[in-house]
ROROGU-675720 format. One record per residue (C-alpha): x, y, z; residue in one letter. Coordinates in steps of 0.02 Angstrom, whole numbers, plus 50000, padded with zeros to 5 digits. Layout:
% ROROGU-675720
     u     v     w rest
     X     Y     Z    a
...
//
This chain:
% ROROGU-675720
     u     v     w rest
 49263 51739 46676    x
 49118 51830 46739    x
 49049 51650 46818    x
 48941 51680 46970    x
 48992 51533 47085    x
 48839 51431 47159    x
 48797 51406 47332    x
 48837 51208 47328    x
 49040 51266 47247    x
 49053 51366 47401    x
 49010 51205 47510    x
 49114 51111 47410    x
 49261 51230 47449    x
 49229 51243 47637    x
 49185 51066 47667    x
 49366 51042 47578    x
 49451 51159 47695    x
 49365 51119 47835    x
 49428 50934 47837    x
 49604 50985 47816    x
 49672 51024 48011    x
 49774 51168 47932    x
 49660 51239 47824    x
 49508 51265 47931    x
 49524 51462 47976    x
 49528 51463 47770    x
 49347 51367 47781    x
 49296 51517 47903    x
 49353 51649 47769    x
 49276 51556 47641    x
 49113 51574 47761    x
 49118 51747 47772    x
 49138 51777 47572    x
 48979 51700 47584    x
 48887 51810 47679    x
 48953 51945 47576    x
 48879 51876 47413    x
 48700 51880 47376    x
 48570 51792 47485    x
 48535 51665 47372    x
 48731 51598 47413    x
 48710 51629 47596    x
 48742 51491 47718    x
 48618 51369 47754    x
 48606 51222 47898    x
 48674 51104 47758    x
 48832 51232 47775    x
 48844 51239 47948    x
 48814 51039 47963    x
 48971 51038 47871    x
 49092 51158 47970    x
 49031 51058 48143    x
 49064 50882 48071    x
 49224 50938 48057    x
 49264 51003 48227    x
 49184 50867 48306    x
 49290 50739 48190    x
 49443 50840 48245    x
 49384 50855 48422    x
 49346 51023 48445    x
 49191 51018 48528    x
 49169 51186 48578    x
 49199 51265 48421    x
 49069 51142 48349    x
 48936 51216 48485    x
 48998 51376 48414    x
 48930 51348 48240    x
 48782 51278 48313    x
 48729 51434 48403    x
 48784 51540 48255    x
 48662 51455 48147    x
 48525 51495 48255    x
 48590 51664 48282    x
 48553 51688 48091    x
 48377 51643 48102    x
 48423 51450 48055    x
 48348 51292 48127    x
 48471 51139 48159    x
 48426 50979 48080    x
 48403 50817 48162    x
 48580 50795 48069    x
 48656 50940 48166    x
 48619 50889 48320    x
 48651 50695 48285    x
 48843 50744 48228    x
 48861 50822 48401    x
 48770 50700 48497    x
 48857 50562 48427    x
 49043 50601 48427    x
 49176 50486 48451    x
 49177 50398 48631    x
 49343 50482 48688    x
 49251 50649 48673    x
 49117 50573 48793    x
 49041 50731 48885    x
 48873 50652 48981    x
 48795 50822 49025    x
 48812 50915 48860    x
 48756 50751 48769    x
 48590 50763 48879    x
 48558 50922 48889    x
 48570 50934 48654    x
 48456 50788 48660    x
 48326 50910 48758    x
 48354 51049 48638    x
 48325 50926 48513    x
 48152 50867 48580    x
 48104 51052 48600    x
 48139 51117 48425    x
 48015 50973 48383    x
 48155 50842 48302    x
 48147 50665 48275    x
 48301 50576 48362    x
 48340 50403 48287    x
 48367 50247 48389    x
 48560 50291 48406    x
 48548 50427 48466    x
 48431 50364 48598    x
 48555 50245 48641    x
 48716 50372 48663    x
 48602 50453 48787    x
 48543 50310 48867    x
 48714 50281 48905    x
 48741 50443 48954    x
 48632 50433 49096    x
 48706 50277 49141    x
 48863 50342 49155    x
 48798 50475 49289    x
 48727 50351 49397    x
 48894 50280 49390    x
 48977 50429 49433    x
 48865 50512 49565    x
 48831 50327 49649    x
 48659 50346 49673    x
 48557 50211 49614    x
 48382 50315 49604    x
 48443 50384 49460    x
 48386 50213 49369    x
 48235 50299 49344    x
 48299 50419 49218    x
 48368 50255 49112    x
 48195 50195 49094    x
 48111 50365 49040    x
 48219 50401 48895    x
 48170 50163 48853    x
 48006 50216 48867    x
 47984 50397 48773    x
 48067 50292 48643    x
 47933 50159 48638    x
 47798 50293 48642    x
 47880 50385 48494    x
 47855 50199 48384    x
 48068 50190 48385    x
 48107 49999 48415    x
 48271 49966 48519    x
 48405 49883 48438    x
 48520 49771 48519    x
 48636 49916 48619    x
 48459 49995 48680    x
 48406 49823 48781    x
 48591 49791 48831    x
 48625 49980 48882    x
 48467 49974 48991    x
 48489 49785 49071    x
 48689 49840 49119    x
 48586 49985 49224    x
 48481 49860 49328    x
 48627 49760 49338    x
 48745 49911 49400    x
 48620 49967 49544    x
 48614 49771 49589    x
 48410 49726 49523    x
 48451 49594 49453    x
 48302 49511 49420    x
 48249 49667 49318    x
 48389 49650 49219    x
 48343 49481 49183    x
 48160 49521 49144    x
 48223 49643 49006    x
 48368 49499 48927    x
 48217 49408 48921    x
 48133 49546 48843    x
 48251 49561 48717    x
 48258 49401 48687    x
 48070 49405 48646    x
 48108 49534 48529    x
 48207 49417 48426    x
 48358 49529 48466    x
 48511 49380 48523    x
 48608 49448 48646    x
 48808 49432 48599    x
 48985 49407 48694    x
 48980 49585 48737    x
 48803 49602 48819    x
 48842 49479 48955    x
 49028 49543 48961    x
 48950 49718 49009    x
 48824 49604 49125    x
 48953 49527 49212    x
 49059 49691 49217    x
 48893 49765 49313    x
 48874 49616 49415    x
 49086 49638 49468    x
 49068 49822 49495    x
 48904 49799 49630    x
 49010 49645 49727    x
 49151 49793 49766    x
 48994 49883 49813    x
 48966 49748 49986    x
 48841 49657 49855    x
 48970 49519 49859    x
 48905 49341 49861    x
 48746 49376 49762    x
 48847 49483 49632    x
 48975 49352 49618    x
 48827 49193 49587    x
 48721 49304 49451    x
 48891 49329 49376    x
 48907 49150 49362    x
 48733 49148 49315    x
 48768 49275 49161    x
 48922 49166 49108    x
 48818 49001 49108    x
 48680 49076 49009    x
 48773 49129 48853    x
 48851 48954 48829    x
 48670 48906 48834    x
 48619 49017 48705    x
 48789 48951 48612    x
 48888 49117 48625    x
 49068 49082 48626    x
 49134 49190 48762    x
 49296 49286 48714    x
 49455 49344 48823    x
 49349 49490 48879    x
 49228 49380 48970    x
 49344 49267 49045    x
 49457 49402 49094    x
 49301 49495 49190    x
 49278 49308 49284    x
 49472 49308 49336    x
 49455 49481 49366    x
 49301 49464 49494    x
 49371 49307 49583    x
 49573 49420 49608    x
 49461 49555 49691    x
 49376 49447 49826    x
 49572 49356 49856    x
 49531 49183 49768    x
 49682 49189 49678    x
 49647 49002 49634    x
 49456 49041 49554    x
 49561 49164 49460    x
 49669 49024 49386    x
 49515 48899 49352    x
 49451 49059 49266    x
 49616 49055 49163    x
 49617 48859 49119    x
 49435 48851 49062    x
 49486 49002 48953    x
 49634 48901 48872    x
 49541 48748 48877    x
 49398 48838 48755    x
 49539 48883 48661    x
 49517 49081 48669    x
 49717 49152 48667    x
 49716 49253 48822    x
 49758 49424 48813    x
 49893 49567 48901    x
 49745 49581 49020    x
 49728 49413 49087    x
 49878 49399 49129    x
 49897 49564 49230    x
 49751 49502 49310    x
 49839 49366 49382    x
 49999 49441 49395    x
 49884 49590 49499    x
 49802 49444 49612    x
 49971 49352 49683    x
 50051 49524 49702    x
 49902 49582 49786    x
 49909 49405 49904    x
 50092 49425 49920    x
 50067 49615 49997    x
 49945 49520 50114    x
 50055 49395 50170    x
 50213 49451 50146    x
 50271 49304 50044    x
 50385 49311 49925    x
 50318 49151 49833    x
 50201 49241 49790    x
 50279 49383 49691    x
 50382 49219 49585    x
 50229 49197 49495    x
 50265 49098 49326    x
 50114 49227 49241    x
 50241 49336 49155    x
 50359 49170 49089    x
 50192 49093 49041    x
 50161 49261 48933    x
 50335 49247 48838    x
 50310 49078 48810    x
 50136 49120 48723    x
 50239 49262 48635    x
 50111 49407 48747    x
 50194 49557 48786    x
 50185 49599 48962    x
 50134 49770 48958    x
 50202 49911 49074    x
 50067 49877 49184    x
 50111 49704 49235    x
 50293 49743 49274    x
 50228 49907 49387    x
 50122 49770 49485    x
 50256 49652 49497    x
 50398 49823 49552    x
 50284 49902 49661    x
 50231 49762 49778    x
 50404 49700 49790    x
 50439 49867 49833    x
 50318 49875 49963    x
 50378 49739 50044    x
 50539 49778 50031    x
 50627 49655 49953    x
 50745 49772 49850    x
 50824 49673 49747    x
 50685 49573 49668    x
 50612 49754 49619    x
 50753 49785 49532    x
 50780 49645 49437    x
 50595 49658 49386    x
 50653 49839 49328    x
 50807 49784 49248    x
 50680 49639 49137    x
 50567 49779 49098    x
 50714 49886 49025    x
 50777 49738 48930    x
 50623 49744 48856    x
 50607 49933 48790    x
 50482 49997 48911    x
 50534 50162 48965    x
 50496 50172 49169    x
 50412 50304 49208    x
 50450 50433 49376    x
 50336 50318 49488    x
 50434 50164 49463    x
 50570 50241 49493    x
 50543 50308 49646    x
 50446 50133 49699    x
 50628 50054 49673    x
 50694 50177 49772    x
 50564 50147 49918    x
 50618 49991 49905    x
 50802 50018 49953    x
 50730 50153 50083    x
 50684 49998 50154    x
 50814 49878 50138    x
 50912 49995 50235    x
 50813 49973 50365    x
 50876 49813 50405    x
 51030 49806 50303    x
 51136 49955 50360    x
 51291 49935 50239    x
 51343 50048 50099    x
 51305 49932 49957    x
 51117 49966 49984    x
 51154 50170 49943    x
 51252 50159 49790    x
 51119 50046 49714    x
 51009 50173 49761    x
 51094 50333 49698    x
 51136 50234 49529    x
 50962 50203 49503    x
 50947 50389 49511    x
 51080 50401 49396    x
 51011 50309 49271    x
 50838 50415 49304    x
 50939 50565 49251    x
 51011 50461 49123    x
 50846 50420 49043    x
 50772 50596 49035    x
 50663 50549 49198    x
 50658 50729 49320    x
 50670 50662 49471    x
 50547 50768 49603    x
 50544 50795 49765    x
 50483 50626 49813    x
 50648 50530 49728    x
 50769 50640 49813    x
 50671 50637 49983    x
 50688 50444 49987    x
 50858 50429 49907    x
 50888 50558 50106    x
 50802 50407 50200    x
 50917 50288 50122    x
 51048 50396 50179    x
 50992 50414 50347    x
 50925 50224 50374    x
 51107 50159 50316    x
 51189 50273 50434    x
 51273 50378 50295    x
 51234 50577 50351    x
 51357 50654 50253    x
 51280 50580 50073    x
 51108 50630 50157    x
 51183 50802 50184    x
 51265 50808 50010    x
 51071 50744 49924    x
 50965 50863 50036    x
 51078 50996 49933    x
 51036 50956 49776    x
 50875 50931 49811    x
 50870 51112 49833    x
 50996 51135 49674    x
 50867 51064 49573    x
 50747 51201 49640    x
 50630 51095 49709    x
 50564 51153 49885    x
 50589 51027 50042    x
 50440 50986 50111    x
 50367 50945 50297    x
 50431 50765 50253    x
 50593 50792 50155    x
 50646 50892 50312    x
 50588 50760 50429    x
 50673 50618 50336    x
 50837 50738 50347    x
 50819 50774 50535    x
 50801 50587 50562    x
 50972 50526 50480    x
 51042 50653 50595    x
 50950 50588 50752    x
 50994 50398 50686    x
 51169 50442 50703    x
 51172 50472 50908    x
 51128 50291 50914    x
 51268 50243 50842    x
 51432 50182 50962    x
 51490 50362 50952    x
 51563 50483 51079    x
 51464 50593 51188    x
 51549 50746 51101    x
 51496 50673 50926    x
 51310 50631 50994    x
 51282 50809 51068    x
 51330 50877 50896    x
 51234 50773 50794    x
 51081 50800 50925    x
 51125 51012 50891    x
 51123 50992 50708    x
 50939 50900 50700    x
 50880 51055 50815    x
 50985 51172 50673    x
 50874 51082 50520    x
 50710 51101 50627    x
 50729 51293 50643    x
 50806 51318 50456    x
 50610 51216 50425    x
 50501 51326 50549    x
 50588 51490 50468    x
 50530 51413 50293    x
 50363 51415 50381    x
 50346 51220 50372    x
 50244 51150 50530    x
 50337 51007 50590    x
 50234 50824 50572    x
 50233 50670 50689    x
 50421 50608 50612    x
 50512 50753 50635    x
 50467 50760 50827    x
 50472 50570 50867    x
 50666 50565 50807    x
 50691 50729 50890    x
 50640 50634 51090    x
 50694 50457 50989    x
 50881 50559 50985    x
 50862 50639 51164    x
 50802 50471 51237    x
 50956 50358 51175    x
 51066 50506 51265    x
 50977 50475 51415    x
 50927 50656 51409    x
 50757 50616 51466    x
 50718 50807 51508    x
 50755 50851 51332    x
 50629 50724 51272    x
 50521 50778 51396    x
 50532 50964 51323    x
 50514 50904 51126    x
 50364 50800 51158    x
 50283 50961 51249    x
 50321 51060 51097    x
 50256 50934 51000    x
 50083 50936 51086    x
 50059 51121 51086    x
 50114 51122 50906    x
 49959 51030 50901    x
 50034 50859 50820    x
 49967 50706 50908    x
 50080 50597 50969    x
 50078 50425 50905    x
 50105 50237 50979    x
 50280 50244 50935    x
 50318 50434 51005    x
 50236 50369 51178    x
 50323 50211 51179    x
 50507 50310 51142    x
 50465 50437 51292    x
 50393 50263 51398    x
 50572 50178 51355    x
 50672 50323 51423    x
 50580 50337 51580    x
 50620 50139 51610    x
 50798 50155 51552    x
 50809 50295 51701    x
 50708 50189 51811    x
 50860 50079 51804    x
 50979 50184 51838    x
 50909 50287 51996    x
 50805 50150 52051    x
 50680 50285 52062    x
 50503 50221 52055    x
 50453 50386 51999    x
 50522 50378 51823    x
 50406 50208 51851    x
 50252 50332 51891    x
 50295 50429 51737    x
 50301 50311 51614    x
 50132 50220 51679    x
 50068 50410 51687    x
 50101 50426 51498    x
 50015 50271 51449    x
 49858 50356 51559    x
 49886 50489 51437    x
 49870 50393 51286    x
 49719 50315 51322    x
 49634 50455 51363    x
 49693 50525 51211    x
 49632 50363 51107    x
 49795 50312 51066    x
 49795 50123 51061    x
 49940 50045 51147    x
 50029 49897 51055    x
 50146 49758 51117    x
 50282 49860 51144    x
 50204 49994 51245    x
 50143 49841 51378    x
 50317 49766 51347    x
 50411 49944 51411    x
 50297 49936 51550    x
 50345 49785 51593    x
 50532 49830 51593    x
 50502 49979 51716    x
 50421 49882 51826    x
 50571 49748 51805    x
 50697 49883 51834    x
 50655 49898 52019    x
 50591 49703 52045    x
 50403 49748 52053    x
 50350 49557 51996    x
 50160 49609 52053    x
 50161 49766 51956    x
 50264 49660 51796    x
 50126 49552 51823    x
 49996 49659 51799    x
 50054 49750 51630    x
 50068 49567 51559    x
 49915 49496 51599    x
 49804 49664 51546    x
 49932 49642 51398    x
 49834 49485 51350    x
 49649 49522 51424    x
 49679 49677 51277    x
 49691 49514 51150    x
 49895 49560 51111    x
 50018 49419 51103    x
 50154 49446 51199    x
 50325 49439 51102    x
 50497 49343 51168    x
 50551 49526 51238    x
 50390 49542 51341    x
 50410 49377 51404    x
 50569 49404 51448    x
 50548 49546 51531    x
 50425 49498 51651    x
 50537 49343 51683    x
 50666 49463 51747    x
 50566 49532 51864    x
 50506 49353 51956    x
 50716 49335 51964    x
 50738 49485 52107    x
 50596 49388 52209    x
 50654 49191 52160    x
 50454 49176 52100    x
 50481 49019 52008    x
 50317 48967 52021    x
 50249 49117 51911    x
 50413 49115 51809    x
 50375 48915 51777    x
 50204 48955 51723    x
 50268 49085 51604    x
 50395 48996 51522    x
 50271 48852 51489    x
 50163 48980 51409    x
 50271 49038 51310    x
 50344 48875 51239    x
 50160 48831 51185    x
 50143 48988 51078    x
 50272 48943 50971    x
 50410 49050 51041    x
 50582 48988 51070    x
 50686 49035 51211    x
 50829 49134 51175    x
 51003 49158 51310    x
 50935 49293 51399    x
 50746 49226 51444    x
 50854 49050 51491    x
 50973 49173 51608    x
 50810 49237 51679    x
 50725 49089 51728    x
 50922 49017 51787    x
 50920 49188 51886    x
 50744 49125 51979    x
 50783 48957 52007    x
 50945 49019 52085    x
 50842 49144 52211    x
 50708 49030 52237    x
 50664 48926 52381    x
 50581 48744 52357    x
 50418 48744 52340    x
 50274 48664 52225    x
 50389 48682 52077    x
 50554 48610 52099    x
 50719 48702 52083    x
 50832 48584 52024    x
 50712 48474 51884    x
 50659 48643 51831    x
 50843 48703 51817    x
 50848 48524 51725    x
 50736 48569 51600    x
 50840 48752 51553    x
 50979 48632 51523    x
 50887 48514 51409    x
 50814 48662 51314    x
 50990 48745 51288    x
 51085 48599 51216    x
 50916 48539 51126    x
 50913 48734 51042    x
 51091 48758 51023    x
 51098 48881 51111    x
 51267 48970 51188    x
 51265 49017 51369    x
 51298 49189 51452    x
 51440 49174 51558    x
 51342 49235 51689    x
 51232 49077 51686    x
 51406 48987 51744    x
 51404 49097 51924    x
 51200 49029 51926    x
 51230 48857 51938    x
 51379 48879 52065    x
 51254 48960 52182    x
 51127 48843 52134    x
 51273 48693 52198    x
 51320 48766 52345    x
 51143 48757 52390    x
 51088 48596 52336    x
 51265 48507 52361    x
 51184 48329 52384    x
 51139 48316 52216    x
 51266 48277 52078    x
 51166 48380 51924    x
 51244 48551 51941    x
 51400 48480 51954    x
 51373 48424 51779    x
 51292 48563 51705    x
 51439 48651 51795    x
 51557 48550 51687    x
 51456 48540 51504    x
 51446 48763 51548    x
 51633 48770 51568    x
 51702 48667 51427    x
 51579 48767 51307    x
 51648 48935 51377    x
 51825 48922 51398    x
 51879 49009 51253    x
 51805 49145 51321    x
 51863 49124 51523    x
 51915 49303 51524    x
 51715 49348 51548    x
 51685 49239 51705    x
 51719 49343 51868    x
 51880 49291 51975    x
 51799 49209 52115    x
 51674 49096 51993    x
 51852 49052 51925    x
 51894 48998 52088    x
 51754 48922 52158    x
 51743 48812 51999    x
 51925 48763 52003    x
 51888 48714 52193    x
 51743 48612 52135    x
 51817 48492 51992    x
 52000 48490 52045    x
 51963 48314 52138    x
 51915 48226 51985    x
 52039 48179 51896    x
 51992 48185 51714    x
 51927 48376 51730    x
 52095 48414 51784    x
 52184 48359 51647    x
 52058 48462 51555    x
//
């Protein structure tokens, strides 16, 4: 029709486009028609303005910047609504340096910004101080407050609030209360979500070590706006609960939770994952499993909340951690019955968990749960990686099943995935488990030659082996007695350059002190004392057990002065001895008859709670029987062991019996052995076969005069 179209019907037609996600490389041909018409239809910044409200509304952000330097390529100056559009995008597009750094080129093309805009980049340099955790940076917070006083722009609300949750963040707190004040003066009334962000500051600087002072303005914060009669909503409360579950006060958490109720503000998801997070986080602690029977997620239902995925990952994964299997996966199972689709992590926390359960349950119920569970994983659409197969290898290898460890180490590799330094570790270990098992020697060797097999196949994949792989590899040597071999893997291990831990030195220790008893050698004594030399110097901190196999060596060859001496250092180091410690060191006052020492320890013992089991009451039996009278009498001592194993219930050794015959024939004038003599043998006759012949005798010579025992 011969119309020539106006500039303001080609805006109309782009800003159409534009807004349309698949239309917009239309909008940028539409553009260019533009530019091809005569100047008076050429683009203009109201154009432009136009194209970049667009991207930004659609998130592209760089294409926006795009337009912006096209404009001023074409000899065009951006508005003050150019730059506000990019300045002010949507939060989730929240980009602190490029928000700065347009406000700048903003200032120096002479522009006006408006009070929000001051704000977004108030905020913005908030959010740097947060992120590069240096407080100095406050100062940059209060230079953009002030150049907007000087430039006649009053703060709103989100100004004062932006620039008090700074002073509260770096912990000046009473300059964040001069400016609430200040805005209070300013007839601006703080709401809920000022002091929320307050006491959100005032949590975030008691993680930072500001912890009691943090925690009181807090309180402080939370006072003041029912004062100024601000109703505080589930955010607040939850930020309370949220600060008391961080310090551990599991019960402030639930006052938090009761004065919310009581104000009657419906909690939300998040309060209860808070509290869900805090007895999950004290049950970790403690390992009890009270703790992880919290009624937070019935009290949700009941309130007709649905947990989110978060609470039952809290609720998996510490169960998980503290491996109580099966109450991880009947938190799973709830979570499926309720449509949330679990993601790879819980997954493989579930299977941690059965990792270990195995560890103290070694039967094969414990691996099909666990390979269903990857089943269903499959089943689901989940990939498992190399993480779910490497623990579904331990599970293997911790219930003593080597074949199905053999058969899932291959398809881990089916499914392409590479095995790392720990994959092959875990592998190499349910091979070494096996040699402790009650097999043959022939069996042992070859389970010991296929570990060293798997460790080559991993150094010819060029994978360094870590701290596991070598501590099962002298863990498998040492239970074969093969003390050189362990000997020769933890000297590869050093100049492989992996340090050896507590645990490596305390395998190598044990199989010193195992030969110790069977040469009677006091050098494999030497050796073993040598290597705890070595860990010290190497800042390797001994443990329990370490002082404990010490103890044994010495034992071994009836050193009670060098037993002696691992035990007490063992305390002066502030370790408590265990019952196998104890009873160790008992065992060595036995080959002297030290009952004076051995009373002394037993006593000790008793009064930290531990309670003697058959072989530290066959110990002390075994020192009263070598022991000559003294300050500490044989016989009321011997009393007491007698009292303490019918009071405990517990069953005698049958070499206990042979004890107390010695212990008669050399204290024949009094009548007690001959009754502990009797109580022994009626409890162990079922099982006669394990007294020696001669204690047979000797017993039978002993009672046949009494009547009554005979007819026994």
């Amino acid at each position: 029709r011969d119309i020539k179209p106006s500039k303001s019907f080609f805006d109309h037609i782009i800003a159409a486009l534009a807004h349309h996600h698949q239309a917009f490389e239309l909008a940028k041909i539409w553009l260019y028609k533009m530019k091809s018409k005569s100047p008076d239809v050429h683009p203009d910044v109201k154009t432009y303005n136009i194209l970049i409200a667009a991207r930004v509304k659609r998130g592209h952000i760089r294409e926006a910047d795009q337009f912006l330097r096209m404009m001023k390529k074409e000899g065009l100056q951006p508005n003050e609504e150019s730059f506000a559009t990019l300045i002010l995008k949507p939060s989730y597009l929240k980009d602190d340096p490029r928000t700065i750094r347009l406000f700048n080129q903003m200032k120096k093309n002479h522009l006006q910004p408006d009070v929000r805009i001051y704000n977004r980049v108030i905020a913005a340099h908030l959010n740097r101080i947060k992120s590069s955790k240096h407080p100095e940076r406050i100062d940059s917070v209060v230079g953009i407050f002030e150049q907007m006083l000087q430039e006649n722009i009053i703060p709103d609300k989100d100004s004062f609030a932006t620039l008090i949750n700074a002073y509260a963040y770096v912990g000046e707190f009473d300059r964040a209360n001069q400016w609430l004040d200040a805005m209070k003066r300013a007839n601006l009334t703080p709401d809920c979500s000022t002091y929320t962000v307050l006491i959100k500051s005032c949590t975030m600087r008691a993680k930072k070590k500001m912890g009691a002072k943090a925690i009181s303005q807090a309180e402080e914060y939370f006072e003041d706006m029912l004062i100024q009669g601000i109703k505080p909503d589930a955010d607040a409360y939850s930020t309370m609960m949220h600060m008391s579950s961080h310090f551990g006060d599991v019960d402030g958490a639930h006052r938090w939770f009761k004065k919310m109720v009581e104000a009657k503000v419906v909690p939300h998801t998040a309060a209860y994952r808070i509290l869900i997070a805090a007895h999950t986080n004290r049950g970790k602690e403690n390992g009890d499993e009270k703790e992880i029977e919290d009624k937070s997620l019935n009290r949700m239902l009941e309130r007709n909340i649905k947990p989110d995925i978060v609470c039952f990952s809290a609720l998996i994964n510490v169960s998980a951690q503290l491996g109580m299997a099966e109450r991880a996966y009947m938190w799973f199972n709830k979570m499926k019955r309720m449509s949330f689709k679990p993601e790879l992590q819980t997954y493989n926390s579930i299977l941690n968990a059965y990792a270990k359960h195995g560890k103290t349950k070694r039967d094969s119920e414990t691996l099909s749960i666990a390979e269903q569970i990857l089943k269903d994983m499959l089943e689901d659409g989940v990939q498992p990686n190399i993480v779910s197969f490497t623990t579904l290898i331990d599970v293997a290898a911790e219930t003593g099943n080597v074949n199905r460890a053999n058969y899932w180490f291959g398809q881990l590799k089916e499914a392409k995935l590479k095995p790392g330094v720990h994959a092959y570790s875990v592998f190499i270990k349910a091979h070494t488990l096996k040699v402790k098992e009650t097999l043959s020697l022939e069996e042992k060797k070859e389970a010991c030659q296929e570990a060293g097999r798997i460790l080559k196949e991993m150094e010819e994949e060029g994978i360094q082996p870590n701290l596991i792989t070598y501590t099962s590899l002298i863990d498998a040597a040492a239970s074969m007695g093969d003390v050189n071999s362990a000997n020769h893997w933890f000297d590869k291990m050093k100049s492989d350059g992996v340090q050896p831990s507590s645990v490596t030195y305390n395998v190598l220790m044990n199989a010193h002190a195992q030969r110790a008893k069977q040469t009677q050698d006091p050098h494999e004594v030497r050796q073993a004392e040598g290597l705890f030399k070595e860990m010290r110097k190497k800042g390797v901190q001994p443990c329990v057990v370490t002082y404990t196999t010490l103890i044994e060596a010495a034992a071994q060859l009836g050193d009670v002065h060098r037993a002696r001496k691992w035990f007490e250092l063992m305390q002066t180091k502030g370790l408590r001895p265990n019952l196998r410690a104890f009873s160790s060191t008992l065992s060595s006052c036995a080959v002297i008859g030290d009952l004076e020492f051995a009373a002394e320890l037993y006593q000790q013992m008793k009064a930290t709670g531990l309670e003697p089991n058959s072989y530290v009451l066959l110990n002390m039996m075994r020192t009263c029987a070598n022991a000559e009278e003294g300050r500490v009498s044989v016989l009321d001592t011997a009393e007491g062991l007698m009292d303490d194993m019918k009071t405990l219930h517990i069953k005698p050794l049958p070499s206990i019996f042979s004890l107390l015959l010695s212990l008669h024939r050399h204290h024949s004038e009094d009548a007690r052995p001959k009754e502990w003599i009797r109580w022994i043998f009626k409890i162990i006759r079922p099982n006669l076969d394990e007294i020696q012949a001669d204690d047979y005798k000797a017993a039978m010579e002993l009672i046949k005069t009494e009547h009554k025992m005979l007819q026994q």
